[in-house]
N, C-alpha and C positions, 0 to 999 in steps of 0.2 A: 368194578364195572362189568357190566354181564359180558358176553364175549359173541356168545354162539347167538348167530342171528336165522329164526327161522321164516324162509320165503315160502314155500307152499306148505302141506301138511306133510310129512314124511322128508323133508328136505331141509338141511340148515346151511349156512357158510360161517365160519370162523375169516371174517377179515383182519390181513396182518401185511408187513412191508418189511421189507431188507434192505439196509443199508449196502449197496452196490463200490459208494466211494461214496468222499467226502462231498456233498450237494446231490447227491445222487440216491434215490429211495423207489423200488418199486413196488409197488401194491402186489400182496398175494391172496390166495383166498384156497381156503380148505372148504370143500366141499364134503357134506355128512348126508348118506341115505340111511333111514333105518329101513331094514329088510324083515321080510314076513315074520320073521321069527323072533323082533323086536333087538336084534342084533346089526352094529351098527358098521359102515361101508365108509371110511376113512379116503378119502384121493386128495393126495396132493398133500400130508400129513404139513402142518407148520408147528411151531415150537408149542407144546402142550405142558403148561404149568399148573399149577396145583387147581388155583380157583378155574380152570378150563377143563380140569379132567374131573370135578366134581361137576359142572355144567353137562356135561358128555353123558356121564355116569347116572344122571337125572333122567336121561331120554332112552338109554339101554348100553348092551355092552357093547364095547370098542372088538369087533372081531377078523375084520379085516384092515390093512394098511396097504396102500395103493402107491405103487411109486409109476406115475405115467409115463415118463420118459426120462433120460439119458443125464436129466437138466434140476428134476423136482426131487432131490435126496435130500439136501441139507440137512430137517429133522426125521429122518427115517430114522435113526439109530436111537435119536433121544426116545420118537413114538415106542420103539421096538419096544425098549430099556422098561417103557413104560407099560408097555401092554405085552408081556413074553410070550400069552397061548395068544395072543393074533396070528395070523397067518399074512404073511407078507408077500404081494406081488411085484416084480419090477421088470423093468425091460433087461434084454440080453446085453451084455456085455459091461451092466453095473455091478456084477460081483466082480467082474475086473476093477473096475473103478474105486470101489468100495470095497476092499475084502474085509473090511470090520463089522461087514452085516450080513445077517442072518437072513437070503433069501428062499421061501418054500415054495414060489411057484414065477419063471420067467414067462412073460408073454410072447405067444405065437395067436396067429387066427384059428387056430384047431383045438387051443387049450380051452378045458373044459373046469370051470368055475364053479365053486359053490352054489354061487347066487347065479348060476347061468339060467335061470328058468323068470329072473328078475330086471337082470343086466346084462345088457350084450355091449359085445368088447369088439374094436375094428383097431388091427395094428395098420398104420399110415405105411404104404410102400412108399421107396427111391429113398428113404433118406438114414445110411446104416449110421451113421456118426447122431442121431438124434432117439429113433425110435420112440418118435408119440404114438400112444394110443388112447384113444377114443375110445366114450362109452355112450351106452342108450340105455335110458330106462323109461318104458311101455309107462308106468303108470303114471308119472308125471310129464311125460312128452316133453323130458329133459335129454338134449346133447350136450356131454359133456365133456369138453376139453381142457389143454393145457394152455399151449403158446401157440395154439392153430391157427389164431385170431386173439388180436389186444383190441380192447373198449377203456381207453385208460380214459379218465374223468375228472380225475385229481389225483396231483402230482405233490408233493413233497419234494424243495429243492430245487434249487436254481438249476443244475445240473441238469436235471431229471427233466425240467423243463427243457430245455434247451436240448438234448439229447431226441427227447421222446418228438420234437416238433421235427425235428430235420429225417425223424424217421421215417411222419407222417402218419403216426399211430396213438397222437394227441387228441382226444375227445373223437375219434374216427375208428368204426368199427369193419378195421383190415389185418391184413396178414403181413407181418412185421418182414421187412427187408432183411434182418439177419436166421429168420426163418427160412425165407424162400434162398437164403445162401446156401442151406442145409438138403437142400432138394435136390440130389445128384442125378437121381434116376423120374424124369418128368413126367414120365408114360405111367411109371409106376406108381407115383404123386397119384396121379389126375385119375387113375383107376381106382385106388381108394377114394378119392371124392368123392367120384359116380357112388361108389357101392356105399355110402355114409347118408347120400341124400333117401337112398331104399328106406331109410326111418324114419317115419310120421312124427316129428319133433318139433314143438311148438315154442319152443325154448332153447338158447344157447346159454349157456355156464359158462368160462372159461379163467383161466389163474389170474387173469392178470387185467381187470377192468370191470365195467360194469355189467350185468347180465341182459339179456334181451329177450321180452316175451313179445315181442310185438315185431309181426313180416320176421320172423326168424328164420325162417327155412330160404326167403327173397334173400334176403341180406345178405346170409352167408353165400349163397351161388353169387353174389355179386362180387363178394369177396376172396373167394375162390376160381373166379370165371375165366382166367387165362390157363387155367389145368384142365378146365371141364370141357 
């Protein structure tokens, strides 16, 4: 069964889910750009088996791997394993977390990017124990995140149901209450929101639900609107 699913031209998701606990299954989604040079922009890496990295291998090389925050490792070591001359991005203080991986470049807002003239990158202030970051790509008038915001839609799992309802982040496109627990510093929150909306983005992405072309930039200030 084919894997990688493509939503605009230059853009694909790989949808996948994690078994959390027993009744319990979260949706994830790997996001794939291909970049100018027909080399491909991995975020949010999920488990890459054989008939996925021929699928991948079809549309260009895998040359970067993206770890957004603090939370989206699980398959970074297999991706690495898999792709050795990638170059791997991850936030601060996952080499502590992970010293079995091979990081070449930690996120800061100054770090300068390959593909920085493609994708621009906004690390989320206030929250050190997390460290999402955010990305924008010009050509598709895609914002793309992690766990900024859930669009769950379907759930897998009695659990999962019954979790994700008392969250209030069941078929409802908002910012998950063990996120906003993660937001120490609120000024510093709500400053990166401001400077995130500076992006003409016609499009939300995010890991974990469905995506959104339609009042996208409304939506998310709706959902953001107690920082803003």
């Amino acid at each position: 069964m084919k894997r990688l699913r493509s939503w605009i031209p230059g853009l694909w998701f790989v949808e996948s889910e994690i078994r959390m606990m027993p009744g319990l299954f979260l949706p994830m989604r790997m996001t794939v750009l291909r970049l100018s040079d027909g080399g491909l922009w991995l975020h949010s890496p999920v488990e890459i088996d054989d008939a996925l990295a021929a699928e991948l291998a079809a549309i260009g090389e895998v040359k970067y791997l993206v770890s957004p925050n603090l939370f989206h490792h699980l398959f970074l070591g297999t991706a690495q394993k898999r792709y050795p001359q990638a170059l791997v991005f991850a936030p601060q203080g996952l080499a502590k977390k992970r010293p079995d991986l091979r990081i070449d470049r930690v996120w800061d807002n100054a770090l300068q990017t390959p593909w920085g003239d493609q994708i621009e990158h906004l690390c989320m202030g206030g929250m050190p124990q997390f460290h999402e970051t955010v990305f924008y790509h010009p050509k598709t008038e895609s914002l793309i995140t992690t766990d900024l915001v859930f669009h769950l839609q379907e759930i897998h799992g009695w659990m999962g149901h019954l979790m994700f309802r008392l969250l209030g982040t069941y078929k409802r496109f908002k910012v998950s209450p063990l996120f906003s627990m993660q937001i120490k510093d609120k000024a510093a929150f709500g400053k990166s929101c401001k400077e995130l909306f500076g992006w003409a983005f016609s499009r939300v992405i995010m890991a974990h639900g469905e995506p959104i072309d339609q009042q996208a930039e409304e939506r998310l200030r709706q959902a953001l609107a107690r920082w803003l």
